[in-house]
C-alpha positions as a printed Julia matrix, in Angstrom:
426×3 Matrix{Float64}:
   0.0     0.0    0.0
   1.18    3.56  -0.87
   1.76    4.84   2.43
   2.08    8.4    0.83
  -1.81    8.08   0.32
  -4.26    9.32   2.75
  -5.25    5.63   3.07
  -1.58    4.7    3.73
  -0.9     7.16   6.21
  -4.21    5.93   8.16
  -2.68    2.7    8.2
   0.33    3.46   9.55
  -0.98    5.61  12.27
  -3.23    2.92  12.87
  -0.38    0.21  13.34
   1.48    2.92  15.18
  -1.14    3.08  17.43
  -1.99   -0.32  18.11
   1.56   -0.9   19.17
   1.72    1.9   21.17
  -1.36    0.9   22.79
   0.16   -2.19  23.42
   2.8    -0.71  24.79
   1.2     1.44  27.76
  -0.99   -1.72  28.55
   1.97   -4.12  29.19
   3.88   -1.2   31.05
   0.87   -0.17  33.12
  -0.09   -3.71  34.15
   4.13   -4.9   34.29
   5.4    -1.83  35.79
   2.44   -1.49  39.03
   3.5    -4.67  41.09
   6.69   -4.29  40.75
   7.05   -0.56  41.15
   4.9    -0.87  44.82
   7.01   -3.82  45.75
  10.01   -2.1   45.0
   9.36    0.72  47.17
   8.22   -1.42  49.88
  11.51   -3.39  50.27
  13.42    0.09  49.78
  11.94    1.74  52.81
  11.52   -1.66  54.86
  15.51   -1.77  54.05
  16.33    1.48  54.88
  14.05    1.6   58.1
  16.32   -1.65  59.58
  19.25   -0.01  58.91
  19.47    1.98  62.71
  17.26   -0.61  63.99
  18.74   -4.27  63.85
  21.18   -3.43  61.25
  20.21   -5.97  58.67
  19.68   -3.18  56.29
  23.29   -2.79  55.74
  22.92   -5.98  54.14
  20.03   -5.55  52.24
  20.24   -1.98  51.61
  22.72   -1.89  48.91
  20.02   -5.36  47.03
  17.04   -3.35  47.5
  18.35    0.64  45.95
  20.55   -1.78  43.37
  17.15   -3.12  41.62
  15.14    0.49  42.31
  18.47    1.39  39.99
  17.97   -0.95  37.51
  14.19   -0.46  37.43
  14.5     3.1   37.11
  17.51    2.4   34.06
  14.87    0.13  32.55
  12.32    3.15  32.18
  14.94    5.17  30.84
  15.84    2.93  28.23
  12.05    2.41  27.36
  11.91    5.92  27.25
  14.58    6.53  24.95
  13.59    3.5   22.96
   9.72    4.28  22.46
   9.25    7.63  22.58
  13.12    9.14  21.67
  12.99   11.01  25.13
  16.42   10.92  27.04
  16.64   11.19  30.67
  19.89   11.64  31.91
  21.22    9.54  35.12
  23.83   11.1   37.56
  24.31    8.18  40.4
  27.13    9.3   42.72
  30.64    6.48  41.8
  30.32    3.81  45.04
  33.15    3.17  47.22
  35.43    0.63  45.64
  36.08   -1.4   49.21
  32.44   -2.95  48.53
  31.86   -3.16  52.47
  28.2    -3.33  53.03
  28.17   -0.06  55.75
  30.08    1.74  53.51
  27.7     1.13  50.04
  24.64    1.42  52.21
  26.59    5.18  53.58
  27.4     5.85  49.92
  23.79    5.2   48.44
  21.84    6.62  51.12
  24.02   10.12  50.18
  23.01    9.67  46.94
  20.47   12.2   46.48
  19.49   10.14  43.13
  18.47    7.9   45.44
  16.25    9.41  47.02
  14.75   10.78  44.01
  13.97    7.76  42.41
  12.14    6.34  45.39
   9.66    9.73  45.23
   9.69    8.77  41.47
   8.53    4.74  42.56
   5.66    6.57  44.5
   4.69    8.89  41.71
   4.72    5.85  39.1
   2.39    3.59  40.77
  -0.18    6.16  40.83
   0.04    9.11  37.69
   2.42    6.95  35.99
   0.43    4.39  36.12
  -2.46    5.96  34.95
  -0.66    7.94  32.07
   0.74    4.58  30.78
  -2.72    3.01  30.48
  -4.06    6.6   28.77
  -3.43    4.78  25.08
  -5.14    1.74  25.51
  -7.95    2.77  27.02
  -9.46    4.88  24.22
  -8.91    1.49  22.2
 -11.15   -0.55  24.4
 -13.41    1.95  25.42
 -14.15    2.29  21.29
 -14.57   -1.71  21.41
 -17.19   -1.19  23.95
 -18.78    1.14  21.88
 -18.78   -1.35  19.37
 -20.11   -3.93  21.68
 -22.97   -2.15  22.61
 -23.65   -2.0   18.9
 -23.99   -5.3   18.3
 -26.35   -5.84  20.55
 -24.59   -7.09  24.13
 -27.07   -3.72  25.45
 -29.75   -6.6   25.59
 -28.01   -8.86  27.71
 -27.25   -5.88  30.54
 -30.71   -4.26  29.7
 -32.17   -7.45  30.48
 -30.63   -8.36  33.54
 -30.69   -5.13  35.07
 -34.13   -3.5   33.66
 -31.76   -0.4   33.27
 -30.22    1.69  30.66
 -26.55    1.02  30.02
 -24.42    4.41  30.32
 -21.77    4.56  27.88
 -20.11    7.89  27.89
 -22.99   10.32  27.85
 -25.36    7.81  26.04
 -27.68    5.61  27.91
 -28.44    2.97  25.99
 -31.96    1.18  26.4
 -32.21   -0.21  22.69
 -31.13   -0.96  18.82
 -30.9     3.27  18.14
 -28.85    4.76  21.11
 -26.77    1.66  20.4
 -26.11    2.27  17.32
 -24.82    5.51  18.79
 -22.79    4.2   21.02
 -21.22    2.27  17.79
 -20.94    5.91  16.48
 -19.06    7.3   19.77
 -17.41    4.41  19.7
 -15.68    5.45  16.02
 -14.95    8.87  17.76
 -12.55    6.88  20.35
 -11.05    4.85  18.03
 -10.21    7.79  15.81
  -9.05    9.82  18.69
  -6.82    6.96  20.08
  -5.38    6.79  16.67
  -4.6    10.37  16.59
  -3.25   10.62  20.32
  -1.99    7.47  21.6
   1.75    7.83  20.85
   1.57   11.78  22.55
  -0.05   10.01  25.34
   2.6     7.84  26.32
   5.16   10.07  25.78
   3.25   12.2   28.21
   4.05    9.44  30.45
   7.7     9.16  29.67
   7.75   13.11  30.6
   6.02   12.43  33.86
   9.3    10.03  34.5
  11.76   12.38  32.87
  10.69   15.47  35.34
  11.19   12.87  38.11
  14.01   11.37  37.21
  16.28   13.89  35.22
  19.35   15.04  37.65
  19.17   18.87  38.95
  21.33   21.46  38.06
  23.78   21.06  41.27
  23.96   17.0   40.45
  24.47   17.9   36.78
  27.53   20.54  38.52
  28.77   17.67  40.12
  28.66   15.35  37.17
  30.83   17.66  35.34
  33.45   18.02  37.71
  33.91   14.18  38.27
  33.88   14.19  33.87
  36.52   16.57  34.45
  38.41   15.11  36.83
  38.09   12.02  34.77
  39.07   12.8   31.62
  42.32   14.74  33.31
  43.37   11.44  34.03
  42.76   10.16  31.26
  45.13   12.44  29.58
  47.5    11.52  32.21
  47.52    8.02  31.82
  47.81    8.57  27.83
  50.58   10.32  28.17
  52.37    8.45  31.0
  51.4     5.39  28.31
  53.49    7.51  25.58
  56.53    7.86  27.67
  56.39    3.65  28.62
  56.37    3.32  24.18
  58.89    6.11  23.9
  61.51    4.51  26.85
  60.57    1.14  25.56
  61.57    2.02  21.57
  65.05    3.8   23.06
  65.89    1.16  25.47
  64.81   -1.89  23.89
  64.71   -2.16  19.81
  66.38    1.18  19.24
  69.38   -0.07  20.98
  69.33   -3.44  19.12
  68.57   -2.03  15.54
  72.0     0.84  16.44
  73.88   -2.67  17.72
  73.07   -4.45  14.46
  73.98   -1.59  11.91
  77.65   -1.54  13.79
  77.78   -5.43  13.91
  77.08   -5.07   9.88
  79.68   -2.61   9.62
  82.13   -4.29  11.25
  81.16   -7.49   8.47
  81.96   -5.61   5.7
  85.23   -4.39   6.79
  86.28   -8.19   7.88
  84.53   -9.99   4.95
  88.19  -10.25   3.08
  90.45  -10.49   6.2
  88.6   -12.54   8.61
  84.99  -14.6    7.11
  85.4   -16.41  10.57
  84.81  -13.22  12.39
  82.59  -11.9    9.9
  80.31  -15.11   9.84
  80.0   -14.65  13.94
  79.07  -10.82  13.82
  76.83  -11.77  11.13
  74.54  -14.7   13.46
  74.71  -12.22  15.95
  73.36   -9.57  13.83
  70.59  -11.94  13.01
  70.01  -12.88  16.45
  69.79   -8.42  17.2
  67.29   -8.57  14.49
  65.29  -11.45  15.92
  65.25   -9.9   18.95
  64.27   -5.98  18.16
  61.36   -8.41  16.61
  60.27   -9.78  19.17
  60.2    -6.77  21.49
  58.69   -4.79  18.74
  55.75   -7.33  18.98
  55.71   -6.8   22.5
  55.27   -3.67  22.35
  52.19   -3.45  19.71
  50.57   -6.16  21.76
  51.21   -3.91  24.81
  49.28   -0.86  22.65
  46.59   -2.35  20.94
  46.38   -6.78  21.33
  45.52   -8.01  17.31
  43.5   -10.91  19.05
  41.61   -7.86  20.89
  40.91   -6.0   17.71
  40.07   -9.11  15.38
  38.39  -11.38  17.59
  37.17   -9.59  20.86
  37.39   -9.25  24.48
  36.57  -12.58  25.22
  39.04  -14.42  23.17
  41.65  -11.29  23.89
  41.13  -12.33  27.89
  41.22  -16.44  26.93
  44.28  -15.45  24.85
  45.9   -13.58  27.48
  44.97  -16.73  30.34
  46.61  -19.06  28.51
  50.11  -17.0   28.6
  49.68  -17.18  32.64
  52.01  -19.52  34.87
  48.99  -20.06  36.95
  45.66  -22.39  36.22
  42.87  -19.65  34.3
  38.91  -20.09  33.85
  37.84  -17.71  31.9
  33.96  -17.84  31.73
  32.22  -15.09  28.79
  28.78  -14.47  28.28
  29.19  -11.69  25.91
  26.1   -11.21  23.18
  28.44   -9.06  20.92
  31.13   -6.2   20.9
  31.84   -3.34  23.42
  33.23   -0.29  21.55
  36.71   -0.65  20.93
  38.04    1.83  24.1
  35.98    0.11  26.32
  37.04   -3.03  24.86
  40.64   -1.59  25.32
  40.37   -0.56  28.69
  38.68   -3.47  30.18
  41.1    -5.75  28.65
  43.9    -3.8   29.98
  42.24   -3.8   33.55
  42.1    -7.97  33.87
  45.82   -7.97  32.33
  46.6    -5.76  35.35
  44.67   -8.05  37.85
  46.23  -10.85  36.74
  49.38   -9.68  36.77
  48.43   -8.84  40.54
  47.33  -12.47  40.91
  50.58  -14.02  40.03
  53.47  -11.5   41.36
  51.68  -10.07  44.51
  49.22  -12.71  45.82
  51.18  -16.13  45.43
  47.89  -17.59  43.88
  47.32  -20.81  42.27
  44.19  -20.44  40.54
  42.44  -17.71  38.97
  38.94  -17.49  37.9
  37.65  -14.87  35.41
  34.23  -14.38  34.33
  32.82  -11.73  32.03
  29.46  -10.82  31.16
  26.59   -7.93  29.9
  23.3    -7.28  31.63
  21.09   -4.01  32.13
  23.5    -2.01  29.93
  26.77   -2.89  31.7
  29.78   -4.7   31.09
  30.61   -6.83  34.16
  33.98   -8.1   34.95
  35.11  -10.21  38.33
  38.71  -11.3   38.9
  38.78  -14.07  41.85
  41.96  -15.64  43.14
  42.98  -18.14  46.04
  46.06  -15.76  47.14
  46.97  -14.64  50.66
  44.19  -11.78  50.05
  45.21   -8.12  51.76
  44.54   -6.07  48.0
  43.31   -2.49  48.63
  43.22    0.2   46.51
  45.89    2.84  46.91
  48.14    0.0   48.47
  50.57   -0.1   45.38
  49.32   -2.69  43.88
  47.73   -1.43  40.72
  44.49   -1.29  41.61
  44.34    2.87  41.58
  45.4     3.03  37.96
  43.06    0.23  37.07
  40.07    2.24  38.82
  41.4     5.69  37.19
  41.32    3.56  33.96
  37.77    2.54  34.28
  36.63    6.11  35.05
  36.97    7.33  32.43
  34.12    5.55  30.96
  32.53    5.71  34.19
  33.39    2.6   35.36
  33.59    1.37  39.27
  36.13   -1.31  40.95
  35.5    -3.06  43.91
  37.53   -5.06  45.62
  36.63   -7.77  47.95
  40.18   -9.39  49.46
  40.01  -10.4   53.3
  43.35  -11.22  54.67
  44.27  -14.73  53.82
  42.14  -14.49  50.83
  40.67  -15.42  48.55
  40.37  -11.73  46.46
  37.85  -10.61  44.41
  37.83   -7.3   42.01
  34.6    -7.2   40.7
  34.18   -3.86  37.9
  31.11   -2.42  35.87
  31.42   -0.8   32.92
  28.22    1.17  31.47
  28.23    0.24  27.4
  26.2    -1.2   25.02
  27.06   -4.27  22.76
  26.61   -4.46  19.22
């Protein structure tokens, strides 16, 4: 059908609105329970956190999924209706103690606004989500009445049946109830998609960070991204020093060693034959460090096959037993990629010089729109960040892309560096 027509662009709208109908039902009726449950365990959590203290435990569980609920609507938001609402949750505390989280989150104020935006959704949102399919049905009534299921109510009840302003007591008023019912159905057509994004502002107003979190946002982007600049440039110095010390040297070695052949080539082959395997041996060498090096900047198995088969690449080099588990749907983009594969080299490296571990177990996966990464090993444990071992570069490396470390590493062991990543896949 040309959709160009007035009959195709009916038709469109009319698909448009079906789905969009669809839509607000499944999030009115999906979004209710869990929304009221979610608040319930949120306060009951919060509330046992002076009293017993059990909500330090379940504190950090209960604001984790209002997080991820509240993510979810964003997405839908973005997804449905093209309306972005900005999130600006507070880093956590990389220790991953449960007083500490539970401090962290209840400081949030994002917190606390998306609990007063739970409230607000199981009442106006509710009711704003369910706006586009109820012109839908209410025109099906209308239709209903129509064909004659007045009689069966009529009957029963010995009363006119009220639909909208029309009481209908027999075959006429039906008929224009059939008529109003038309009206509906063309004004659902019309409005249904502006009706659900009337919802999605409803969430947006409630949700979207205020100026002073927005002020804050930017200076932790700033503070970011100046060490980002920092770490490139303390990475350019490592290739510089590397290239002088390392191949430089070698290739300057070699040209003398060739020199010296060519001079001795009449008046000593013996000579000139061992100068020569030694030059080869230079060469061979300023190879492999070469190699080295790229791998160091950029892994090939990273660019051409992933960050799964980079990390199972890079487990298999260790002196220690690896599992490397990967649950990974499709591709970070490449710096995230990057850094995340340059973060478990780092905690591996950890693993084997610092911790005296045996075993290492890696797993990687994506869920809610984040890039999860643990590190586990049987060592002696005692890993902090800010200690010296690495972990403050690795966490100054994730932030960048907003990123968060934890570290979990008792003394004895085992140790556990957990990290998030906010990405998408593709």
């Amino acid at each position: 059908m040309d959709t160009h027509s007035p009959d195709g662009n009916f038709a469109a709208r009319a698909r448009t609105s079906a789905l969009t109908s669809g839509r607000g039902l499944a999030l009115a009726v999906a979004s209710l329970p869990e929304a009221l449950l979610c608040y319930t365990l949120c306060l009951v959590s919060i509330a046992l956190v002076p009293v017993v203290g059990i909500g330090l435990f379940t504190t950090p569980w209960a604001v984790g999924w209002l997080r991820s609920f509240a993510d979810r609507r964003r997405a839908l938001a973005a997804k449905w209706c093209g309306i972005r609402i900005p999130s600006a949750y507070r880093p956590l505390p990389a220790d991953g103690r449960p007083w500490a989280l539970t401090y962290a989150l209840l400081r949030d104020p994002a917190t606390w606004r998306d609990l007063r935006w739970l409230l607000v959704d199981a009442t106006a949102g509710f009711a704003t989500a369910l706006l586009p399919a109820l012109l839908p049905l209410y025109a099906l009534e209308g239709f209903a009445l129509a064909a004659g299921m007045w009689r069966i109510y009529v009957g029963t009840t010995g009363e006119a049946y009220w639909y909208a302003f029309v009481p209908v007591s027999g075959q006429l008023p039906a008929l224009s109830a059939g008529v109003l019912g038309v009206v509906f159905l063309l004004l659902g057509v019309r409005w249904a998609p502006a009706l659900l994004a009337v919802h999605f502002r409803i969430v947006r107003a409630l949700l979207a960070p205020g100026p002073e979190e927005l002020a804050e946002r930017v200076r932790v982007l700033t503070e970011t991204r100046r060490d980002a600049v920092d770490t490139s440039a303390a990475e350019l110095r490592r290739i510089e020093r590397d290239l002088h010390d390392g191949a430089q040297a070698r290739l300057v070695a070699m040209g003398m060693d060739l020199g010296v052949v060519e001079m001795l080539l009449d008046k000593d082959p013996a000579q000139a034959r061992r100068l020569l395997a030694q030059a080869r041996q230079s060469s061979a060498d300023a190879l492999a460090e070469l190699r080295d090096l790229v791998r160091g900047i950029h892994p090939p198995v990273l660019a051409e096959r992933g960050l799964g088969d980079a990390v199972r690449a890079l487990a298999l080099r260790l002196p220690v037993a690896t599992e490397v588990g990967v649950e990974l749907a499709g591709r970070a983009e490449a710096p995230v990629e990057s850094a995340a594969y340059f973060a478990v080299s780092e905690l591996l490296t950890n693993a084997v010089k610092h911790a005296d571990a045996d075993r290492v177990w890696v797993d990687l996966h994506h869920s809610d729109g984040m890039l999860r990464i643990s590190v586990t090993d049987n060592g002696r444990g005692g890993a902090a960040v800010g200690a010296g071992s690495g972990l403050s570069g690795v966490e100054r490396r994730l932030g960048t892309f907003d990123g968060v470390l934890a570290v979990s590493s008792p003394a004895g062991g085992p140790t556990m560096v957990t990290m998030e990543i906010p990405c998408a896949l593709s």
